[in-house]
C-alpha positions, 0 to 999 in steps of 0.5 A, a space after each residue: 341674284 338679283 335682276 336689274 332693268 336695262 332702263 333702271 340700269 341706263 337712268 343710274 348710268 345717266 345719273 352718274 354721268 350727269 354728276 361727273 360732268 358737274 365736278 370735276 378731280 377726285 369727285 368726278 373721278 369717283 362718277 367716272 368709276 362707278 360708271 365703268 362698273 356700272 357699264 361692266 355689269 350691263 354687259 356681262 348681263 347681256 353676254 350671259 342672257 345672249 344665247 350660245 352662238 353656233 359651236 362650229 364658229 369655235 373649232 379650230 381649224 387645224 386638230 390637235 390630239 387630245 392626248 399627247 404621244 407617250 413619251 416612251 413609246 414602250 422602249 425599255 429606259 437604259 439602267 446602266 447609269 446604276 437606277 434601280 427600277 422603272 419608276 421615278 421613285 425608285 432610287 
Protein backbone atom coordinates (compact mmCIF):
# COMPACT_ATOMS: atom_id res chain seq x y z
CA UNK A 1 0.00 0.00 0.00
CA UNK A 2 1.19 3.00 -0.81
CA UNK A 3 1.10 6.34 1.54
CA UNK A 4 0.03 9.55 0.20
CA UNK A 5 0.74 13.04 1.75
CA UNK A 6 -1.79 14.90 3.21
CA UNK A 7 -0.36 18.00 1.45
CA UNK A 8 0.15 15.92 -2.17
CA UNK A 9 -3.50 14.87 -1.37
CA UNK A 10 -4.85 18.64 -0.76
CA UNK A 11 -2.70 20.04 -3.97
CA UNK A 12 -4.46 17.34 -6.11
CA UNK A 13 -7.98 17.94 -4.23
CA UNK A 14 -6.98 22.02 -5.03
CA UNK A 15 -6.10 20.78 -8.58
CA UNK A 16 -9.28 19.34 -9.42
CA UNK A 17 -11.57 21.78 -7.76
CA UNK A 18 -9.86 24.50 -9.87
CA UNK A 19 -10.54 22.46 -13.11
CA UNK A 20 -14.29 22.04 -12.22
CA UNK A 21 -14.68 25.59 -11.59
CA UNK A 22 -13.46 26.54 -15.02
CA UNK A 23 -15.93 23.76 -16.93
CA UNK A 24 -18.87 23.29 -16.48
CA UNK A 25 -21.38 19.69 -17.72
CA UNK A 26 -19.93 16.42 -18.18
CA UNK A 27 -16.18 18.04 -17.80
CA UNK A 28 -17.00 19.41 -14.35
CA UNK A 29 -19.14 16.78 -13.40
CA UNK A 30 -16.31 14.44 -14.03
CA UNK A 31 -13.66 16.88 -11.43
CA UNK A 32 -16.49 16.80 -9.17
CA UNK A 33 -16.18 13.04 -9.13
CA UNK A 34 -12.72 12.62 -8.80
CA UNK A 35 -13.00 15.04 -6.16
CA UNK A 36 -15.22 13.09 -3.94
CA UNK A 37 -13.16 10.04 -4.53
CA UNK A 38 -10.15 11.80 -3.65
CA UNK A 39 -11.96 13.27 -0.21
CA UNK A 40 -13.00 9.35 0.56
CA UNK A 41 -9.78 8.37 0.39
CA UNK A 42 -8.56 11.43 2.86
CA UNK A 43 -10.66 10.11 5.31
CA UNK A 44 -10.50 6.70 5.30
CA UNK A 45 -6.94 7.21 5.86
CA UNK A 46 -7.21 9.35 8.45
CA UNK A 47 -10.12 6.87 10.20
CA UNK A 48 -7.45 4.10 9.97
CA UNK A 49 -4.51 6.22 11.32
CA UNK A 50 -6.51 7.52 14.27
CA UNK A 51 -6.08 5.31 17.39
CA UNK A 52 -9.10 3.26 18.77
CA UNK A 53 -11.15 5.20 21.09
CA UNK A 54 -11.96 4.01 24.68
CA UNK A 55 -14.13 0.33 24.07
CA UNK A 56 -16.41 1.60 27.17
CA UNK A 57 -18.01 4.30 24.87
CA UNK A 58 -19.04 1.12 22.55
CA UNK A 59 -20.92 -1.14 25.01
CA UNK A 60 -24.22 -1.27 25.17
CA UNK A 61 -26.18 -0.28 27.95
CA UNK A 62 -28.57 -2.75 28.21
CA UNK A 63 -26.67 -6.82 27.98
CA UNK A 64 -27.83 -9.24 25.90
CA UNK A 65 -27.18 -12.85 26.18
CA UNK A 66 -24.52 -14.03 24.08
CA UNK A 67 -26.22 -17.39 23.40
CA UNK A 68 -29.79 -17.63 22.98
CA UNK A 69 -32.17 -19.59 25.31
CA UNK A 70 -32.77 -23.44 24.06
CA UNK A 71 -35.60 -23.54 22.15
CA UNK A 72 -36.37 -27.17 23.93
CA UNK A 73 -35.29 -26.39 27.22
CA UNK A 74 -34.85 -30.55 27.53
CA UNK A 75 -38.71 -31.15 27.02
CA UNK A 76 -39.33 -34.47 24.96
CA UNK A 77 -41.31 -33.13 21.42
CA UNK A 78 -44.89 -35.09 21.01
CA UNK A 79 -44.29 -37.84 18.30
CA UNK A 80 -47.78 -38.84 18.06
CA UNK A 81 -48.31 -36.97 14.78
CA UNK A 82 -46.65 -40.30 13.16
CA UNK A 83 -42.43 -38.65 13.25
CA UNK A 84 -40.35 -40.86 13.69
CA UNK A 85 -37.33 -39.87 15.99
CA UNK A 86 -35.80 -36.75 17.33
CA UNK A 87 -33.89 -35.12 14.57
CA UNK A 88 -35.13 -32.91 11.77
CA UNK A 89 -34.02 -35.54 9.26
CA UNK A 90 -35.69 -38.47 10.47
CA UNK A 91 -38.78 -39.01 8.67
Amino acid sequence: MVNVSDQALFQKMEEELRQAKELSGAEQKAHLHTLKILTELALSETKTDVAPQNDAAHIPHESTPAVPPALNQGKKLDMSDGANGDSLFDF
